[in-house]
C-alpha positions as CSV (number, residue, x, y, z in Angstrom):
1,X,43.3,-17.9,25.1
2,X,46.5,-20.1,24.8
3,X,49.3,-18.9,23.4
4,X,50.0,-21.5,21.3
5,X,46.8,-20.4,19.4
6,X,48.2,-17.0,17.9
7,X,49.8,-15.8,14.7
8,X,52.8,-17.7,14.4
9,X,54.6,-14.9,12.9
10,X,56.7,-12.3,15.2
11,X,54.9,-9.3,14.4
12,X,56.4,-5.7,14.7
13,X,53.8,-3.4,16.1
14,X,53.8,0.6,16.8
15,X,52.0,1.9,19.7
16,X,50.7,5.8,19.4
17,X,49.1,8.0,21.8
18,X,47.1,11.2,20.2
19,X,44.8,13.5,21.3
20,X,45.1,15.2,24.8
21,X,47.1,13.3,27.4
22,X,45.6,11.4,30.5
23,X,46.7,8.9,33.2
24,X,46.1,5.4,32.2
25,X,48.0,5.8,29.3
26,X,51.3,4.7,30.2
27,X,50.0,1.5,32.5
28,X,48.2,0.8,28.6
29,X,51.7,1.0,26.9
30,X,53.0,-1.4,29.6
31,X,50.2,-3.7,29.4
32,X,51.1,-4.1,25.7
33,X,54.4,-4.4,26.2
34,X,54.0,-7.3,29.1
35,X,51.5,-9.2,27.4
36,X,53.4,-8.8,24.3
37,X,56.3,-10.1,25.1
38,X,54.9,-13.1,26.1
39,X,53.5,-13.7,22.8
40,X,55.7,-12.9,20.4
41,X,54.8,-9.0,19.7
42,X,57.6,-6.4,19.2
43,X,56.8,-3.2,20.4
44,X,57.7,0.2,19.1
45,X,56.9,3.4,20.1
46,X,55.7,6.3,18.0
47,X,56.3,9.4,19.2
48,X,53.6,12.0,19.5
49,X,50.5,10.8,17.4
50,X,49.6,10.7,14.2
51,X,52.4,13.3,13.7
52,X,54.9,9.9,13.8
53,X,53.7,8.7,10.9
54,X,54.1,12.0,8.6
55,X,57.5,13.2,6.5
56,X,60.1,13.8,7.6
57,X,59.3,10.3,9.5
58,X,60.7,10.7,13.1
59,X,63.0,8.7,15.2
60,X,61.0,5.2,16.9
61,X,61.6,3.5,20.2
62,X,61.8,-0.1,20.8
63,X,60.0,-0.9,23.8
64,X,60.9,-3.5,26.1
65,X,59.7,-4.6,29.9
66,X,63.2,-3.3,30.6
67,X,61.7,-0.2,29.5
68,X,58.4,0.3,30.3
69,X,58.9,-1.1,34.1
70,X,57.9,2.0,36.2
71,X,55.7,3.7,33.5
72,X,52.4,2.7,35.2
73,X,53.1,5.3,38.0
74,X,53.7,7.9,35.4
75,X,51.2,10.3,34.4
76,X,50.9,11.6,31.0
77,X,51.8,9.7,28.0
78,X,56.0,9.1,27.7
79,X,55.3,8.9,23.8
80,X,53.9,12.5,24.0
81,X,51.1,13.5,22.0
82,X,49.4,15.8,19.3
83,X,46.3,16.7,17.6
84,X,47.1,15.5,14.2
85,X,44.8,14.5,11.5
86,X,47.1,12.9,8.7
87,X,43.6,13.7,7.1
88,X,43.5,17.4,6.7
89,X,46.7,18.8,7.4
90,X,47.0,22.7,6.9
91,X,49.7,23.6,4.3
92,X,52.3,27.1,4.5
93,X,49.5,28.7,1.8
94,X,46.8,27.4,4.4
95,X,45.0,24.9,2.7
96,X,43.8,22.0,3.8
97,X,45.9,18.5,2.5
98,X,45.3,14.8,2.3
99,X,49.0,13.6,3.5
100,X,47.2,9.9,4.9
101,X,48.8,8.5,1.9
102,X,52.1,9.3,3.8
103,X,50.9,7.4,6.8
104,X,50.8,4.4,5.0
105,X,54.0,4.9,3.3
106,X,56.0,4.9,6.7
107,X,54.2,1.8,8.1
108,X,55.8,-0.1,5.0
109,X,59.1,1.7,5.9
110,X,59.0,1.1,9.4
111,X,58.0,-2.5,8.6
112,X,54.7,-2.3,11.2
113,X,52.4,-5.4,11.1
114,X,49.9,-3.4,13.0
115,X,49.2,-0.2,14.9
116,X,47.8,0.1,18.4
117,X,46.1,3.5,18.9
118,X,45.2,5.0,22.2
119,X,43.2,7.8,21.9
120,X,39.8,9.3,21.7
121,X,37.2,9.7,19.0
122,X,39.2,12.0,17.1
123,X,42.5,9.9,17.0
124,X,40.4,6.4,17.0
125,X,38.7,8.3,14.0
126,X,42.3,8.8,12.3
127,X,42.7,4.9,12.7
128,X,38.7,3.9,11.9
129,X,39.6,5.6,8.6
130,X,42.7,3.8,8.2
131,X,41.3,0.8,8.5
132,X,39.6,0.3,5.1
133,X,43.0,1.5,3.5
134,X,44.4,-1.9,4.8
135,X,46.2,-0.5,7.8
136,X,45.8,-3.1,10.9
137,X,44.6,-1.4,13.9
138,X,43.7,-1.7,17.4
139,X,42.6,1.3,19.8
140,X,42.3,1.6,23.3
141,X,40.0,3.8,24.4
142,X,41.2,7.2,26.0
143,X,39.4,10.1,27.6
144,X,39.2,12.1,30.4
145,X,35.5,13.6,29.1
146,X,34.4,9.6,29.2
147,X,32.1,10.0,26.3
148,X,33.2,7.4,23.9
149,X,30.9,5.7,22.3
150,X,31.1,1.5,22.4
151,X,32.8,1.3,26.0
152,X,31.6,1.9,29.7
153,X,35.3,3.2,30.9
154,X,37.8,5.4,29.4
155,X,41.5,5.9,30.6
156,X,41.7,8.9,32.6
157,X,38.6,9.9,33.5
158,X,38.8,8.3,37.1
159,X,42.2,10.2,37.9
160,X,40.7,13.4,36.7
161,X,37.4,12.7,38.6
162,X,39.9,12.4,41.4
163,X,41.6,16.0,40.9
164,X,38.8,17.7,40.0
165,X,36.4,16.2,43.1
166,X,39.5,17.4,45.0
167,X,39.9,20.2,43.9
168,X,35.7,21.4,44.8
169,X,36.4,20.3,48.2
170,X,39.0,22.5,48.4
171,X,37.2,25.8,46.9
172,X,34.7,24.7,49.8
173,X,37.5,26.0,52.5
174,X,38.1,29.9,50.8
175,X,34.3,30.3,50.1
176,X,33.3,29.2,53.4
177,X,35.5,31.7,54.6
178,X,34.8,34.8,52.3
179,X,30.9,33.8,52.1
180,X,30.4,33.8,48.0
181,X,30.0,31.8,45.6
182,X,32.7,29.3,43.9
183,X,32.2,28.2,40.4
184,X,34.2,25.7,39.1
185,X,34.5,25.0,35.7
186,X,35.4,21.4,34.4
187,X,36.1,20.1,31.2
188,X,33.8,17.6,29.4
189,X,33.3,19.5,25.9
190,X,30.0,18.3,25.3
191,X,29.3,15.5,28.2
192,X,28.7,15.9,31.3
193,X,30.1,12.5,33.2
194,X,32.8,14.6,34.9
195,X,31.3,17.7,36.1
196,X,28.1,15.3,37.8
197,X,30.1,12.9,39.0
198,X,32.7,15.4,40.6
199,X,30.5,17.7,41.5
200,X,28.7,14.8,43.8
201,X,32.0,13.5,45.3
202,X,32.9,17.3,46.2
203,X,29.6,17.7,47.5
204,X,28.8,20.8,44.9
205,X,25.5,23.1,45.6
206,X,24.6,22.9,41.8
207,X,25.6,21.5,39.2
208,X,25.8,22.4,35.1
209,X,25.9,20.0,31.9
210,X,26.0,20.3,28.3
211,X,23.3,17.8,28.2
212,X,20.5,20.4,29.7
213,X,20.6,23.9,29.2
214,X,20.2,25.6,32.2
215,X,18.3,29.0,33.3
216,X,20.1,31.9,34.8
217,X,16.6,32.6,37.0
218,X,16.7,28.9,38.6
219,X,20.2,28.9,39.3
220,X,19.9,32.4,41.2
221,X,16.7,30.5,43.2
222,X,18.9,28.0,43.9
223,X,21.2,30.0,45.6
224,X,19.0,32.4,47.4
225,X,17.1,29.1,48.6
226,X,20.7,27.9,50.3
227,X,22.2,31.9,51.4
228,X,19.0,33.3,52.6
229,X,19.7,37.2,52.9
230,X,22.8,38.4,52.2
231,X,25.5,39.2,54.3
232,X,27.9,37.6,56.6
233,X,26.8,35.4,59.7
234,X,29.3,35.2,62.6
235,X,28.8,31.7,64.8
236,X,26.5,29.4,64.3
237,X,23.6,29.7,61.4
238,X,20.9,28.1,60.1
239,X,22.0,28.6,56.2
240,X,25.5,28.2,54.9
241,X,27.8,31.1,54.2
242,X,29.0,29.9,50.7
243,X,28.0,27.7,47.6
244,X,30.1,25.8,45.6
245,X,29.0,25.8,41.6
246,X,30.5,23.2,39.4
247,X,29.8,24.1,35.4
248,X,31.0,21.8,32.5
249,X,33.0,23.8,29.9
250,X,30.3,22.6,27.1
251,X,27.4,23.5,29.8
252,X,24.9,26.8,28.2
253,X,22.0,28.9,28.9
254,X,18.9,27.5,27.7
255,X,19.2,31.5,25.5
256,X,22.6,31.1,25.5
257,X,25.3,29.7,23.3
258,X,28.8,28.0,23.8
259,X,31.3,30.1,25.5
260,X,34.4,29.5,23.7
261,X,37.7,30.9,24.3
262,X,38.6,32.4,20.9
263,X,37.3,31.6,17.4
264,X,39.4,29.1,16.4
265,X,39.4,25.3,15.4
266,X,41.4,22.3,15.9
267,X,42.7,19.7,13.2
268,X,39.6,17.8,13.8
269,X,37.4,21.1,14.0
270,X,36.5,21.5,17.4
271,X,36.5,25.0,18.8
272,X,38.3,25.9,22.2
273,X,35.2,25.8,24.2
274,X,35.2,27.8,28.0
275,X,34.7,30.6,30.1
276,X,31.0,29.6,30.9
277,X,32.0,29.7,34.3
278,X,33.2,33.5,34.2
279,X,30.0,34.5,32.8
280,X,27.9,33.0,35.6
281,X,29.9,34.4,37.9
282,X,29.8,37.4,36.5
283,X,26.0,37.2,36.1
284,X,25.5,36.2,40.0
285,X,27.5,39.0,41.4
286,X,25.6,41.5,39.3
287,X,22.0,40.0,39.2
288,X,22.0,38.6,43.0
289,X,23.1,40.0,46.2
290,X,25.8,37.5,46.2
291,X,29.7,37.6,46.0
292,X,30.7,34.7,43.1
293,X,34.2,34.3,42.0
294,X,35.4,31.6,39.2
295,X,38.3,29.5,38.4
296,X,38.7,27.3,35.5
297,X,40.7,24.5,36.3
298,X,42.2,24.0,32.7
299,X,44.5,20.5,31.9
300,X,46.0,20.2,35.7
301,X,42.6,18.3,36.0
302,X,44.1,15.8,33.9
303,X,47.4,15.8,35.4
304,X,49.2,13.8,37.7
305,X,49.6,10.1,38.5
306,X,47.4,7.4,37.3
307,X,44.8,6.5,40.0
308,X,44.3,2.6,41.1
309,X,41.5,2.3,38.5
310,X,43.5,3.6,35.8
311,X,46.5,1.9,36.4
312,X,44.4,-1.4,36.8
313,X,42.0,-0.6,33.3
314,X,45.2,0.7,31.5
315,X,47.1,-2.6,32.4
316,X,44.0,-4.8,30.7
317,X,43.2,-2.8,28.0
318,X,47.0,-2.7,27.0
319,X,46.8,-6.8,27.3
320,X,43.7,-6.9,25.6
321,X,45.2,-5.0,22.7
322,X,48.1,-7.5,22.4
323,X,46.0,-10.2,22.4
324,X,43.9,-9.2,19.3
325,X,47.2,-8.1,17.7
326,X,48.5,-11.1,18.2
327,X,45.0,-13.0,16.9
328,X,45.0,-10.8,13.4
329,X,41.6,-9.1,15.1
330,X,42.2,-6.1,13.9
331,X,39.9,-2.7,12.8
332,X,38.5,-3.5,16.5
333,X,38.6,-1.3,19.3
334,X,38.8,-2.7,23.2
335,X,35.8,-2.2,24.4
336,X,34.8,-2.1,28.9
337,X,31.5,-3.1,30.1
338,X,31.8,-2.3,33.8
339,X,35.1,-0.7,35.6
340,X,38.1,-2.2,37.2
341,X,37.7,-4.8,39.2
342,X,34.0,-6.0,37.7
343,X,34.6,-5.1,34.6
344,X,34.6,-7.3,31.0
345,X,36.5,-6.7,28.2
346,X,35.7,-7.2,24.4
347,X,36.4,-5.9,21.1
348,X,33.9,-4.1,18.9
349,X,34.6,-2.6,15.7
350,X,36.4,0.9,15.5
351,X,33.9,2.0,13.1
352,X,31.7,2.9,16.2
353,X,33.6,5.6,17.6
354,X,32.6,7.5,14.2
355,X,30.1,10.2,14.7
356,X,29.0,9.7,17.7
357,X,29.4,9.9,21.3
358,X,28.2,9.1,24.8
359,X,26.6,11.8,26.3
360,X,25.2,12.1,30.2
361,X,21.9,10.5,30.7
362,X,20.0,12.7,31.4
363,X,16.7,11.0,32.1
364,X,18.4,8.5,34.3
365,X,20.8,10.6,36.4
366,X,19.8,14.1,35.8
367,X,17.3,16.6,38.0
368,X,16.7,19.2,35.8
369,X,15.0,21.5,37.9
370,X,17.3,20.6,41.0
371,X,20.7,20.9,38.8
372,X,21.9,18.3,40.5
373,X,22.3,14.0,40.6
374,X,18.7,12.5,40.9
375,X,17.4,11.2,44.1
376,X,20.1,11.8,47.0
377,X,18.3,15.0,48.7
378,X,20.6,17.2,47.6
């Protein structure tokens, strides 16, 4: 598109990441800044969510390319973050508040055209119920778990497939040398892209998702079918010494529930799922002849610098966003079909990140009696 066929108007327009942080972010805020500037958009930055937008209203940020320069190598989100549903906000008595009527009263105050929002269902949900209230926003898509609804790519999940495939290979080297078993619990909540796909790149025995419940019998077969008898074996064997289990936090028994790590809920009601990978453990070393140990990798899977594809899909979506700004397309969401570099963007409407999300396919990718990816021998 031209630039001679956008909104003549300069527009002012705040940029907000919410929700947990992940790489891609920052390359997004540059993106929008770069493209921006080349179009007429002034950027702002709002500081750590929705939580910008609520009394007492905080300090902004202009953002220039001055500013913004090096923040694709940057990790994390340099606008910082929150879970904070303007929506249901919990009071000193501890009810439950409607404060979104503030949120709009700051965008008049702060004089914002528009609001681009990078976040996941919950925060795109913030700004999909917004949008009928008249506020003008965009959203970039932003997840580690990858199960978005409306888009094949969201930031992050690349750099934490990265760190988590990494770390797997890694538990391979203590395990080997020990002989038990490593699980390896990922996040995901309730999709399984990044416990599959991480557990095939760090070549995982097994593998558990939210998407099919699991049996505690098969997954001891399983093992016995790769250990053989138990016991050390010194030089060189026919069976391995060690397996390596990767679990998704949201993965359960098929007479199981969640595990969750205490009882209680976040602003947008999710619980605290994990420790399914403790229990297994726990079940293996008492219900086989087998030595298990767990680790739960927590948020460092989400941590570090942006990898190539992130940088690269958090530069286009940022662009992407500015351009729609810049259009007056607004309630619309940037939307992938494909990754970095075959990838095509468009915009679909925000509404669609409502109520649903994308979960693993299980029919397409899935063994279910093999607990593992279909089709590659494993």
């Amino acid at each position: 598109m031209d630039n001679n066929t956008y909104m003549s108007k300069a527009m002012k327009v705040g940029v907000l990441t919410g929700g947990g942080d992940a790489p891609g972010l920052n390359p997004a805020i540059k993106g929008l800044v770069y493209r921006g500037s080349e179009i007429g958009l002034k950027i702002v930055g709002l500081f750590d969510g929705w939580r910008s937008l609520l009394n007492p209203l905080p300090e902004t940020q202009p953002l220039k390319r001055e500013t913004v320069r090096r923040w694709d190598r940057d990790g994390g989100t340099n606008l910082g973050s929150s879970r904070t549903n303007p929506f249901k906000q919990l009071t000193e008595t501890g009810e439950l508040r409607d404060r979104s009527a503030e949120v709009l009263e700051n965008i008049e105050r702060l004089k914002l055209d528009a609001i681009v929002v990078c976040g996941g269902e919950d925060t795109l949900g913030v700004a999909a119920r917004l949008a009928p209230l008249g506020v003008r926003v965009v959203g970039i898509p932003k997840t580690i778990d990858k199960d978005l609804a409306a888009t094949d790519y969201t930031l992050g999940f690349d750099t934490a497939l990265r760190n988590v495939s990494e770390v797997i290979e890694r538990s391979r080297t203590p395990a080997g040398s020990h002989g038990w078993v490593q699980i390896v619990e990922v996040m995901g909540r309730h999709a399984g892209h990044l416990a599959l796909w991480a557990g095939v790149a760090g070549q995982a025995h097994i593998i558990l998702v939210p998407e099919h419940p699991f049996r505690y019998e098969r997954v001891f077969e399983l093992l016995r079918e790769r250990l053989g008898k138990p016991g050390l074996r010194r030089g060189l064997a026919h069976e391995p010494r060690y397996a390596v289990v990767v679990v998704s936090e949201g993965a359960r028994a098929e007479d199981g529930e969640m595990i969750t790590l205490d009882d209680r809920h976040d602003a947008f009601g999710h619980m605290r799922l994990g420790g399914i990978g403790e229990v297994l453990s726990r079940r293996i070393a008492s219900e086989t002849p087998y030595e298990s140990r767990a680790v739960m990798l927590g948020h460092p899977q989400r941590g570090g610098p942006p990898s190539p594809v992130d940088r690269i899909m958090g530069l286009l979506f940022g662009a992407r966003a500015a351009d729609a700004v810049a259009a007056g397309q607004f309630g619309k969401m940037v939307s992938s079909r494909g990754i970095a570099p075959a990838c095509d963007l468009s915009l679909v409407d925000i509404s669609e990140v409502l109520g649903r999300i994308n979960t693993l396919d299980v029919e397409r990718y899935y063994d279910t009696d093999r607990y593992h990816l279909k089709a590659i021998g494993m």
